[in-house]
TORRO-252691 format. One record per residue (C-alpha): x, y, z. Coordinates in Angstrom, 3 decimals, m for minus. Example, Ala and Ser with C-alpha at 12.3 -4.5 7.8 and 13.67 -1.06 7.14 Angstrom:
BEGIN
<site><east>12.300</east><north>m4.500</north><up>7.800</up></site>
<site><east>13.670</east><north>m1.060</north><up>7.140</up></site>
end
This chain:
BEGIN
<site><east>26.218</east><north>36.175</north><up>9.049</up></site>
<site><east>22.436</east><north>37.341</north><up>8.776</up></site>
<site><east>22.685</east><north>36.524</north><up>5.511</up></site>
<site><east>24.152</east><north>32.998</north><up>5.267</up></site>
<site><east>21.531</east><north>31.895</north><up>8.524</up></site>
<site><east>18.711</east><north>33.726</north><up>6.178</up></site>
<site><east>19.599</east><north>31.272</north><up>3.153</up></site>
<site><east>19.760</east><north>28.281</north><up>5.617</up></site>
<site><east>16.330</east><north>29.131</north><up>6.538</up></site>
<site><east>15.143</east><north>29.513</north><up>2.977</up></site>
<site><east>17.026</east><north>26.708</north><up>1.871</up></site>
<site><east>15.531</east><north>24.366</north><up>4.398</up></site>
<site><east>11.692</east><north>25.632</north><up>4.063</up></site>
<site><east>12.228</east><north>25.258</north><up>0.393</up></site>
<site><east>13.166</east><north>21.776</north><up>0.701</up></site>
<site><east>10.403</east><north>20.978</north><up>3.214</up></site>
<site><east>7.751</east><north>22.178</north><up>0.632</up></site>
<site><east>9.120</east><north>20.039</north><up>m2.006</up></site>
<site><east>9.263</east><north>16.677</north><up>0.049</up></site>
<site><east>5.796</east><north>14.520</north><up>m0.836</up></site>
<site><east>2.923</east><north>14.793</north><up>1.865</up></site>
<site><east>0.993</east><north>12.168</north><up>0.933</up></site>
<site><east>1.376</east><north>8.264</north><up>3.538</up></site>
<site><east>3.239</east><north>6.070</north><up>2.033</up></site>
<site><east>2.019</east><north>2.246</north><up>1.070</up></site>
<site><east>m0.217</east><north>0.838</north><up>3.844</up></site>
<site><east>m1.253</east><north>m2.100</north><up>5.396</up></site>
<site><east>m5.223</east><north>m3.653</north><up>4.651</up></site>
<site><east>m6.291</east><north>m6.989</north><up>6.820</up></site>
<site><east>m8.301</east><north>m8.393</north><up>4.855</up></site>
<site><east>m10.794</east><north>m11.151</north><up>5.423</up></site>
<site><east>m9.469</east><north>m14.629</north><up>2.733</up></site>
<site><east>m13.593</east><north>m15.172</north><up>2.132</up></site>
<site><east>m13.917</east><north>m11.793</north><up>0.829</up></site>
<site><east>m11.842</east><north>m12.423</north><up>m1.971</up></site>
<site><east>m11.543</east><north>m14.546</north><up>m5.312</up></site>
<site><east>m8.973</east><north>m14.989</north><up>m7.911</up></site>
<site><east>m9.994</east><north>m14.241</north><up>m11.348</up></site>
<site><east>m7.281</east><north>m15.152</north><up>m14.019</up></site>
<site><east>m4.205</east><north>m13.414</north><up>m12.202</up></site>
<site><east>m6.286</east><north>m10.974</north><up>m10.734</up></site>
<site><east>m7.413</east><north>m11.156</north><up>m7.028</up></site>
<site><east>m10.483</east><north>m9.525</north><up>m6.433</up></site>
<site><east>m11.452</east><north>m8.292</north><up>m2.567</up></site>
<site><east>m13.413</east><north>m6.699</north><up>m0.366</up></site>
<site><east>m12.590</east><north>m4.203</north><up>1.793</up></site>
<site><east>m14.649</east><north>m1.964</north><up>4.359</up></site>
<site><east>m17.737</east><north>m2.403</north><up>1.945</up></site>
<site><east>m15.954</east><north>m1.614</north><up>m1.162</up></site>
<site><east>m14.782</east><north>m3.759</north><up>m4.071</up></site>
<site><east>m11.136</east><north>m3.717</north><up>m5.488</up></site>
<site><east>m8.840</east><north>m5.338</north><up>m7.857</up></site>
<site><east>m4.855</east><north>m6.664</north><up>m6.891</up></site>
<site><east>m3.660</east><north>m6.721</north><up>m10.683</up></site>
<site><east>m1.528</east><north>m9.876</north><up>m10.917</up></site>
<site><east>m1.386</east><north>m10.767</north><up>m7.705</up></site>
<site><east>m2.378</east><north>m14.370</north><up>m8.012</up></site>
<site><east>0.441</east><north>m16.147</north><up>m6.428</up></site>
<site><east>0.383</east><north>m13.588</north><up>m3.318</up></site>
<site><east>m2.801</east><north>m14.449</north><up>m2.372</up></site>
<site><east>m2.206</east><north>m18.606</north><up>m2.651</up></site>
<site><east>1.120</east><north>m18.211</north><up>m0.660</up></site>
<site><east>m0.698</east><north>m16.249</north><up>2.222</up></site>
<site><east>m4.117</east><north>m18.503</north><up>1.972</up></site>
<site><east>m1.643</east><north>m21.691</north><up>2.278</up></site>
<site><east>0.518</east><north>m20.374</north><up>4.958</up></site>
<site><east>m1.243</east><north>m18.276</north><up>7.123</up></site>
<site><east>m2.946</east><north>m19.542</north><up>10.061</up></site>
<site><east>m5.664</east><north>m16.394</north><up>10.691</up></site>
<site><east>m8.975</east><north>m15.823</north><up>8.247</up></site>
<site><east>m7.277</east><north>m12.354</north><up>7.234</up></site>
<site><east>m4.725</east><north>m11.609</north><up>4.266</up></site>
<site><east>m2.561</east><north>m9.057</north><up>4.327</up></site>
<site><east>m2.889</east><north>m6.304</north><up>1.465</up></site>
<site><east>m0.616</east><north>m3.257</north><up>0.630</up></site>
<site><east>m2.412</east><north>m0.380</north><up>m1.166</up></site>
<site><east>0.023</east><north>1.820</north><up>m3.021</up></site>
<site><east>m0.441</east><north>5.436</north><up>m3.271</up></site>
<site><east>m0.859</east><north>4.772</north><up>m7.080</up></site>
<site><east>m4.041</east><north>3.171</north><up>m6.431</up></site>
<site><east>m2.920</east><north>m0.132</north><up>m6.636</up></site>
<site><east>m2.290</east><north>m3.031</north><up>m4.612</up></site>
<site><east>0.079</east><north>m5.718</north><up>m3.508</up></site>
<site><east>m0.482</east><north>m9.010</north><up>m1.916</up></site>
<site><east>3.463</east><north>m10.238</north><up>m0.392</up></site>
<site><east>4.277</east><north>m13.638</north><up>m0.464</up></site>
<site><east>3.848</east><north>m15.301</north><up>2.837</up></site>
end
């Protein structure tokens, strides 16, 4: 019995460790003046630094259209990269 509850244990810290501990995507408000679209590519602004949404043209128009506030929403990726949703 020791034995089986001892390989539960290990089994379950072992699993633990392997399960990813970085945040998954997140949420940026981002202020519509602070950003321009270059080709497909929507440059912004955020918190005083500059970054590029590859390809994320039509994001940006649907949510500068639609939305009501001065602020965009933005996901950032844990690849570095970054999403602007349809609206």
């Amino acid at each position: 019995m020791k034995l089986i509850l001892g390989i539960a244990i290990f089994s379950a810290a072992l699993l633990t460790g392997c399960s990813p501990s970085s945040p998954p995507a997140y949420e940026l408000s981002v202020y519509k003046d602070d950003c321009h679209i270059i080709g497909n590519d929507v440059y912004f602004s955020y918190n005083g630094a500059d970054f590029v949404a590859k390809n994320q043209a039509t994001g940006f128009q649907s949510q500068t259209q639609t939305a009501t506030g001065i602020d965009i929403t933005v996901i950032a990726l844990q690849d570095g990269s970054y999403i602007i949703p349809n609206k």
